[in-house]
C-alpha positions as CSV (number, residue, x, y, z in Angstrom):
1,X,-46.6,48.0,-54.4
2,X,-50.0,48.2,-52.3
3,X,-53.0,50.0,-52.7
4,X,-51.8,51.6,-49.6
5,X,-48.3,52.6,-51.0
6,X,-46.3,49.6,-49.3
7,X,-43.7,48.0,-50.9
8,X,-43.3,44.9,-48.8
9,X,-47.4,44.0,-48.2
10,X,-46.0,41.5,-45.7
11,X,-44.0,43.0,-43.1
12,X,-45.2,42.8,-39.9
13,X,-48.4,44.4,-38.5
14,X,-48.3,47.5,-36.7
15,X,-46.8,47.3,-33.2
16,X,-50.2,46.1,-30.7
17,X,-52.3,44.8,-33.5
18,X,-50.4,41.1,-32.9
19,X,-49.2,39.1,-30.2
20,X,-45.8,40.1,-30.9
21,X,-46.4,44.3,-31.1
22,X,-46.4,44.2,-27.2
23,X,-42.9,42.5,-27.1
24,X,-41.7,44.2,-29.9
25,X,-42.3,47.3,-27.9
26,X,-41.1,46.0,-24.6
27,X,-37.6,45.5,-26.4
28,X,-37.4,48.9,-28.3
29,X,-38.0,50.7,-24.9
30,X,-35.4,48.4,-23.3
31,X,-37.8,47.1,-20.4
32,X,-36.3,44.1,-19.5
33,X,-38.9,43.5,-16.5
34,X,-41.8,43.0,-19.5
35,X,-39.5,40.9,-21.6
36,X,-38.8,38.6,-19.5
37,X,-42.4,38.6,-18.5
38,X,-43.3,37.9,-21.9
39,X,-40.3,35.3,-22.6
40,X,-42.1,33.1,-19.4
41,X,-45.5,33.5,-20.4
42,X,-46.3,30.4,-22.9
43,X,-43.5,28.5,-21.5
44,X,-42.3,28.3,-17.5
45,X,-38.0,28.4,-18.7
46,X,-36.0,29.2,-21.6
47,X,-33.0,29.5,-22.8
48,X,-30.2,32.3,-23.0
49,X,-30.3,31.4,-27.1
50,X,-34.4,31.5,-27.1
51,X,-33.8,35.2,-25.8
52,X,-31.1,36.3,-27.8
53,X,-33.7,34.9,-31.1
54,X,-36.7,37.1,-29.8
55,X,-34.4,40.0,-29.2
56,X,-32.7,40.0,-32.6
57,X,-36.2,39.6,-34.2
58,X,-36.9,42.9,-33.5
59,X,-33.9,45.0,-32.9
60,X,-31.5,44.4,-34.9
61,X,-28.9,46.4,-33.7
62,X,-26.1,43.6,-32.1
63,X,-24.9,46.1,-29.5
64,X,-28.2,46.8,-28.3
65,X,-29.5,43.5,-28.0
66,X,-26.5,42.0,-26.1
67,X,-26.5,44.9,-23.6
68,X,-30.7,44.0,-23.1
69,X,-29.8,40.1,-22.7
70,X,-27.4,40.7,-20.2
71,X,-30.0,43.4,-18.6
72,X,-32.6,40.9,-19.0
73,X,-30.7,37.4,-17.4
74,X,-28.9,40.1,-14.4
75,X,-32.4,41.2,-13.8
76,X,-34.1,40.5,-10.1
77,X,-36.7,38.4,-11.3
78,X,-34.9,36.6,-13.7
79,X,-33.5,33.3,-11.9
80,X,-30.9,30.6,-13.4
81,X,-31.5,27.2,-13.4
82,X,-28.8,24.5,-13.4
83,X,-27.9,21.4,-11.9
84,X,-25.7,22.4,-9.5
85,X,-25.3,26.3,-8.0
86,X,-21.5,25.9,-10.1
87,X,-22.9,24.5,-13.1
88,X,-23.9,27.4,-15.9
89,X,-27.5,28.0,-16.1
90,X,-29.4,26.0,-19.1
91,X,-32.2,27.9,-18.8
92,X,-34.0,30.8,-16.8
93,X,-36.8,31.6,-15.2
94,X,-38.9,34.3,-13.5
95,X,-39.1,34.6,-9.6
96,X,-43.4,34.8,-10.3
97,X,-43.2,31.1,-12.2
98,X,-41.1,29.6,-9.2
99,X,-43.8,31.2,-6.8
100,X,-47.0,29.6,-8.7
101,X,-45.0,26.0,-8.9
102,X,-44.1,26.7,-4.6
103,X,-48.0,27.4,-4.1
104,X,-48.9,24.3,-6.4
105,X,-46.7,21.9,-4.5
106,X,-48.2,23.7,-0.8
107,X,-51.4,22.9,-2.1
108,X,-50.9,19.3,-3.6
109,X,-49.1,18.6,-0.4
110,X,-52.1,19.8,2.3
111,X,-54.3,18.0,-0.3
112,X,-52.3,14.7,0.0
113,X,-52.8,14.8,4.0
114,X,-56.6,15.4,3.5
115,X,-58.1,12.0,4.7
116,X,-61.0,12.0,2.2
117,X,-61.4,12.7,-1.5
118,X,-64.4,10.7,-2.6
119,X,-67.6,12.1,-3.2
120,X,-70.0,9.5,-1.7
121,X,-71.9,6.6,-3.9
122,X,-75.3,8.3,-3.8
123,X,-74.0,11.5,-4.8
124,X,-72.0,9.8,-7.6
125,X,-75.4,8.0,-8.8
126,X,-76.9,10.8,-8.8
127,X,-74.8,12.8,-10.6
128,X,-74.7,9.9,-13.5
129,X,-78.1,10.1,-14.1
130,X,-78.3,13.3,-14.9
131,X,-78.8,14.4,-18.6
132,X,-75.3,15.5,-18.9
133,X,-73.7,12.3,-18.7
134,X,-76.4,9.6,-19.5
135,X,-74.7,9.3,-23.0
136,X,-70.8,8.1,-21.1
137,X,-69.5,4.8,-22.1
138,X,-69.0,1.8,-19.7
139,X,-65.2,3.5,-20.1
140,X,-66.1,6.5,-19.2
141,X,-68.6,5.5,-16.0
142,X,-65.0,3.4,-14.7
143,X,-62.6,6.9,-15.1
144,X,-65.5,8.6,-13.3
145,X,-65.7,6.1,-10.9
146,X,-61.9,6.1,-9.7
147,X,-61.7,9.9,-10.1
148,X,-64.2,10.4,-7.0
149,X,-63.7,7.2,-5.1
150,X,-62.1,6.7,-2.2
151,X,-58.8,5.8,-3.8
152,X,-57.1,8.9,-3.7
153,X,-56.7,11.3,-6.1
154,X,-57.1,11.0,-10.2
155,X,-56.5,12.7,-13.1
156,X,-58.3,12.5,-16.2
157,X,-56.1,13.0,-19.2
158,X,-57.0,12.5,-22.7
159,X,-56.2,14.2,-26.3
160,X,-59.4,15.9,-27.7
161,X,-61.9,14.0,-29.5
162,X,-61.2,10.9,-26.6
163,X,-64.3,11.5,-24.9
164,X,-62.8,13.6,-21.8
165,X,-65.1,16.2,-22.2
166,X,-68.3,14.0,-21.2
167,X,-66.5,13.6,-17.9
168,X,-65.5,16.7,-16.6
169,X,-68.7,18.3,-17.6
């Protein structure tokens, strides 16, 4: 037992003091709309099992959470993904995660028909003189180089501790 008079001093904290208390309290008022907000908000899809796990973590009342997954995967915003439209879904999805990956592709596709990319040599000397990036590797000048040149577009990628951050800074 506690100081405070618990006898388990690690259940969970109290709902809104964690991550989980505002899911925990979406699924105890039965709002699927937040749920599956929630279930798409580290991770673009998941699964009908992923669901049924975060339900049964905090309800555990079988009846209950079967009638929210069904609630939840019927829902208007929830959308099923599968190979083909008579294949069962594999996974789901909410209508606001297919509308941010729509207004990506728009955008990567007017920036593909842009004629120029490159930021021009003076400004690129320039720029590489400055405090900020006099400390770059020969490595590092080269990723900068292509990034802004007139090859197209780049993408930096790199784990941390690789020296990325000199770059984008």
């Amino acid at each position: 037992m506690t100081a405070g008079g618990d006898v388990n001093p690690r259940r969970e904290p109290a709902l809104g003091n964690s991550p989980s208390g505002p899911l925990r309290a979406a699924i105890q008022r039965h709002d699927s709309a937040v749920v599956l907000q929630f279930m798409t908000q580290h991770r673009p899809t998941f699964t009908a099992r992923d669901l049924k796990s975060a339900l049964r973590r905090y309800s555990r009342n079988p009846a209950e959470c079967n009638a929210l997954l069904t609630e939840i995967l019927t829902h208007p915003d929830a959308v099923r993904l599968s190979e083909t439209a008579s294949d069962p879904a594999s996974r789901y999805t909410a209508k606001p995660i297919l509308e941010t990956e729509q207004s990506i592709l728009r955008m990567a596709a007017r920036l593909a028909q842009a004629r120029q990319h490159s930021v021009s040599e003076s400004v690129r000397a320039f720029v590489l003189k400055t405090p900020a990036f006099q400390s770059m590797n020969q490595e590092q000048t080269r990723a900068v180089n292509h990034a802004t040149g007139s090859e197209g577009l780049a993408l930096i990628d790199g784990r941390a501790g690789t020296g990325i951050m000199p770059i984008t800074a």
